[in-house]
DRENFITI-578569 format. One line per 8 residues: number of its first residue (from 1); their letters; for each residue x, y, z of C-alpha. Coordinates in nm, 4 decimals. Layout:
BEGIN
NUM = A = X,Y,Z; ...
***
This chain:
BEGIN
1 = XXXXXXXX = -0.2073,1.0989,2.7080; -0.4055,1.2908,2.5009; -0.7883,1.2564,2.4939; -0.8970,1.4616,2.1903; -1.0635,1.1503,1.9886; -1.4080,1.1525,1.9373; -1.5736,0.9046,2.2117; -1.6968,0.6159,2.0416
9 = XXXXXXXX = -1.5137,0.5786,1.7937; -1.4190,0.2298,1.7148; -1.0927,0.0234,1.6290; -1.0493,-0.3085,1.5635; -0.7259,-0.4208,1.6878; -0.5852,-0.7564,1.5505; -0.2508,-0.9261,1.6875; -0.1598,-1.2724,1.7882
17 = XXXXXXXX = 0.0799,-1.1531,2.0739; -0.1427,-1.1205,2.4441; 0.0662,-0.8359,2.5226; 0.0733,-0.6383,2.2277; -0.3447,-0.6671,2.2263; -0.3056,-0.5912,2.6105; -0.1180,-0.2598,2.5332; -0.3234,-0.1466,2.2330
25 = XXXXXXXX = -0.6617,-0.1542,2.4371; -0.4895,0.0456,2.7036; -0.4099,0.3130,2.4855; -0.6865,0.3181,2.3054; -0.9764,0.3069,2.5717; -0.7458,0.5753,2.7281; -0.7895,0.7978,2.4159; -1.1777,0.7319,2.4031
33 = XXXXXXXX = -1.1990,0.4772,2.1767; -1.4125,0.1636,2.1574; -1.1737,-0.1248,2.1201; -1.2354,-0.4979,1.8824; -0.9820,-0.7032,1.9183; -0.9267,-1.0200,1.7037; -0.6231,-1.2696,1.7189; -0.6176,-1.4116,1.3489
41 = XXXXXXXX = -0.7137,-1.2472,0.9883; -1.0360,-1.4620,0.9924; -1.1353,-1.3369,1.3021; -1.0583,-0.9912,1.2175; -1.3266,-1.0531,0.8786; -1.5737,-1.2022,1.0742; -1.5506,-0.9399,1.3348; -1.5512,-0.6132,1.0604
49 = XXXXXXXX = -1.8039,-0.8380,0.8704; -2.0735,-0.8501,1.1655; -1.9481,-0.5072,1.3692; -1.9613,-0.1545,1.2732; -1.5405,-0.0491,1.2698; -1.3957,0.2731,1.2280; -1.0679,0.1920,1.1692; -0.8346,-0.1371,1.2222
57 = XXXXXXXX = -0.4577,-0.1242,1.3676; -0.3549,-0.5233,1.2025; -0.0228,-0.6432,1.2708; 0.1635,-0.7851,0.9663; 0.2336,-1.1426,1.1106; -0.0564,-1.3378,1.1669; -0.1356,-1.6977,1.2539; -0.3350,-1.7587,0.9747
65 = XXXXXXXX = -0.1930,-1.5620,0.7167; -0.0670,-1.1909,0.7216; -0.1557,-0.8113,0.7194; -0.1179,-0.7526,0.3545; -0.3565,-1.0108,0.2829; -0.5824,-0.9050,0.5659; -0.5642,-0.5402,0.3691; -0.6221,-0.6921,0.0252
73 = XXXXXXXX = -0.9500,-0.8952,0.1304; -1.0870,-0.5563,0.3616; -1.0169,-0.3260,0.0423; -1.2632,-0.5624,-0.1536; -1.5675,-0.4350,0.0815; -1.4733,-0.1537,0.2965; -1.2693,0.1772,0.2712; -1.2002,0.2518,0.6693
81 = XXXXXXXX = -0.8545,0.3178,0.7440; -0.6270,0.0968,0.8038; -0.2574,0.0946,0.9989; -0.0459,-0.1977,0.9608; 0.2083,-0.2876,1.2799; 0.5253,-0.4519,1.1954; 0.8734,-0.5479,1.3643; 1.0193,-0.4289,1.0195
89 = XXXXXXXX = 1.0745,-0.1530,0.8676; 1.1385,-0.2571,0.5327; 1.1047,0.0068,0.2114; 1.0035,-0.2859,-0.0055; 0.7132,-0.4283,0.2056; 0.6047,-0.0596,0.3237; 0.4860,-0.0031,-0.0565; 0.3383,-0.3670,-0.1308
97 = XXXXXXXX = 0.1285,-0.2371,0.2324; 0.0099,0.0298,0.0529; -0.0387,-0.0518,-0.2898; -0.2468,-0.3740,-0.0545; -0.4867,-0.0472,0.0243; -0.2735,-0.0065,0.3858; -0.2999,0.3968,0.4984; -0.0260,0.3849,0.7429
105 = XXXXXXXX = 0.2564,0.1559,0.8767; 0.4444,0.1460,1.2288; 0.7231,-0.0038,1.3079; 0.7383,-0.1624,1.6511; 0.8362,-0.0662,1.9228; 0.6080,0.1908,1.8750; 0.5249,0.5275,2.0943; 0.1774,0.5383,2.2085
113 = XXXXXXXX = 0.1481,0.8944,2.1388; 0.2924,0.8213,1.7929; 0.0245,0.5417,1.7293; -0.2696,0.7873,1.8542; -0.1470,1.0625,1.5933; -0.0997,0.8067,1.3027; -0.4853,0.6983,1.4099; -0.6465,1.0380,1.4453
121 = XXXXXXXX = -0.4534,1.1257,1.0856; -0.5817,0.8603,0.8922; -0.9559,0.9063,1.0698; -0.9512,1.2699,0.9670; -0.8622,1.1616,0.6166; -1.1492,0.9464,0.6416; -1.4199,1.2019,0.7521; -1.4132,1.5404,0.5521
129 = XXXXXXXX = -1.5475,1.8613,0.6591; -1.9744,1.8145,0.6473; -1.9732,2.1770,0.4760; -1.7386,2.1356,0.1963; -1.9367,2.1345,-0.1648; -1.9581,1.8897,-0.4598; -1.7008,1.9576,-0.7158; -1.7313,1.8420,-1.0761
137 = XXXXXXXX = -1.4551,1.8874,-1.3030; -1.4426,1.6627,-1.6543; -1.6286,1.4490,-1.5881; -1.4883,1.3554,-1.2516; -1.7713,1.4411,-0.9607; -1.5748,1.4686,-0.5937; -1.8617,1.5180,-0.3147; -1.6173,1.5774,0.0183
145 = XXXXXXXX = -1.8771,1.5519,0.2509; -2.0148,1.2385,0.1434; -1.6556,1.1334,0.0879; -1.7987,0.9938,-0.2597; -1.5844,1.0052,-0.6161; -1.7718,0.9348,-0.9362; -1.6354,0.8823,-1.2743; -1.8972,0.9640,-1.5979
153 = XXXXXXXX = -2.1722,0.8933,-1.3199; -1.9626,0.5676,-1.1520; -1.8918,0.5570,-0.7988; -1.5070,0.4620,-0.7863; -1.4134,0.2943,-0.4656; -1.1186,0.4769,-0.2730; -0.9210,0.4606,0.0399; -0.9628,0.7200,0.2826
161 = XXXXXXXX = -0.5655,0.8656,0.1946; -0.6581,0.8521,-0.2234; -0.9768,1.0482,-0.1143; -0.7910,1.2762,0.0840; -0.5089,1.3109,-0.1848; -0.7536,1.3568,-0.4419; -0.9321,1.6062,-0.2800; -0.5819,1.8086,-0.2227
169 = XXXXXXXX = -0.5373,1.8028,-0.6293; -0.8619,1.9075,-0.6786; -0.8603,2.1803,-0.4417; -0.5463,2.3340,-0.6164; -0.6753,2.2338,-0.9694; -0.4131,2.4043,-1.2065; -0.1475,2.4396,-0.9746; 0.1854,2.2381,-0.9561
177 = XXXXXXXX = 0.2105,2.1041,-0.5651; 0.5594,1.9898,-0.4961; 0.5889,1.6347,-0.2981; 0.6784,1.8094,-0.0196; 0.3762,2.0266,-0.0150; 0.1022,1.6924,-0.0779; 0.3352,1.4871,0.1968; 0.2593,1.7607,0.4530
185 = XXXXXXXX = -0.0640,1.8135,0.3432; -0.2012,1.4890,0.3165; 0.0207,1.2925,0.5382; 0.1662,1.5306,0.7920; 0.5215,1.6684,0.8950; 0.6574,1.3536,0.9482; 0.6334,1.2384,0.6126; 0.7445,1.5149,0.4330
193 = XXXXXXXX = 1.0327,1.3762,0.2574; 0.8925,1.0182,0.1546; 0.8437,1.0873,-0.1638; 0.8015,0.6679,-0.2681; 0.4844,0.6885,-0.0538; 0.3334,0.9819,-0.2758; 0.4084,0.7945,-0.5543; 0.2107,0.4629,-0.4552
201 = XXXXXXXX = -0.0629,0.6614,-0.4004; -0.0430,0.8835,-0.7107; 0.0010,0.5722,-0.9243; -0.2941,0.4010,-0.7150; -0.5352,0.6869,-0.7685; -0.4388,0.7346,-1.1452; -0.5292,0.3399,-1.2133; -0.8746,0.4213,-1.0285
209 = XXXXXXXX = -0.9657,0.7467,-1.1835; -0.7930,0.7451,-1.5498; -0.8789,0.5119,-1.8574; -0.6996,0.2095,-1.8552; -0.6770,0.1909,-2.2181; -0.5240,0.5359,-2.2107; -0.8046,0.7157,-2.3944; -1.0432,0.9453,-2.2884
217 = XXXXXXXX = -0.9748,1.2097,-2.0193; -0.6091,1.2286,-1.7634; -0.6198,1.4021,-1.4579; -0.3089,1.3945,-1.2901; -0.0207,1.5625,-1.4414; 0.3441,1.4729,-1.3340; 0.6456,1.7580,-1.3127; 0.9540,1.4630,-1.3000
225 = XXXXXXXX = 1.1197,1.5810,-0.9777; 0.8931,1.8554,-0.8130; 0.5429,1.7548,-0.8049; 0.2196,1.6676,-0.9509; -0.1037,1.9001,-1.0688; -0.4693,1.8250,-1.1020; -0.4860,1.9367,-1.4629; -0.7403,1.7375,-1.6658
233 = X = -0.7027,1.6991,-2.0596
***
């Protein structure tokens, strides 16, 4: 199993099953990771509420209510990554995870190695490069080491994949990326052809960044069918 995670790191893992927690802390400690484990959504708060977490693995049926409602309250208060576990693998309920502020989704059964690449993806997205700059562009300040986004001075709140999709854009300001090009970039291989995840995002990040009454300065420019550009105006 591979052992390239930073030691220390920690993951709160939250499922009502015995064996299914059982199996996640085996992987995990086995990877180098300090593993939280909570059986219900309030337990999961309290514990993220109290406890320093890195990232959560939550599986979408829970005793006391259910991961996309365990995603919506997190995504008030904190922007760690988050990976929701389900039995299925729905199209439908994959985008209400995400548009819930989820930044990956498994179906089960799942591969261990699978589950540790998912993790270490969405922890990368979370932790840019310390010697990247500050770029400032209309208005819109992105500091990628700080992994802070301000609007005319405003921090705006986002989740470690909008950061990391943002950051993409504005790295290639002026140039059209195709979906294919962002998927890889942002989300790996793997995802290359999901083109309704990109869009959940790009519609996500638009609401946070762009006026909602449609005036004042756009970012993100769409090409219908090939991609999108950082191109504000």
């Amino acid at each position: 199993m591979a052992t390239s995670a930073p030691h220390g790191r920690r993951v709160l893992a939250v499922d009502d099953e015995p064996q299914i927690l059982r199996a996640l802390k085996v992987i995990l400690r086995e990877d180098g990771y300090v593993v939280l484990t909570a059986a219900t959504m309030d337990e999961a708060l309290d514990v993220v509420a109290v406890s320093a977490v890195d990232a959560a693995i939550v599986d979408l049926v829970l005793p006391d209510g259910d991961g996309l409602e365990l995603c919506r309250r997190l995504r008030e208060w904190s922007d760690m990554p988050i990976i929701v576990l389900s039995a299925v693998g729905d199209e439908e309920q994959k985008v209400a995870l995400l548009n819930a502020g989820a930044d990956d989704y498994i179906t089960k059964p799942f591969a261990p190695r699978e589950l540790l690449a998912r993790l270490e993806a969405v922890l990368r997205r979370a932790s840019p490069e310390a010697e990247e700059s500050v770029i400032t562009v209309a208005g819109l300040e992105i500091d990628r080491a700080a992994h802070v986004v301000r609007r005319d001075g405003a921090e705006v709140h986002l989740t470690p994949t909008e950061f990391q999709l943002l950051r993409v854009l504005v790295s290639n300001r002026g140039r059209l990326l195709t979906h294919r090009a962002l998927l890889t970039e942002v989300w790996g291989p793997g995802y290359a052809d999901d083109t309704q995840v990109l869009r959940t995002h790009i519609a996500r990040l638009r609401h946070k960044i762009e006026p909602a009454d449609g005036i004042g300065t756009h970012y993100i420019r769409t090409k219908p069918g090939v991609g999108f550009r950082f191109d504000p105006r």
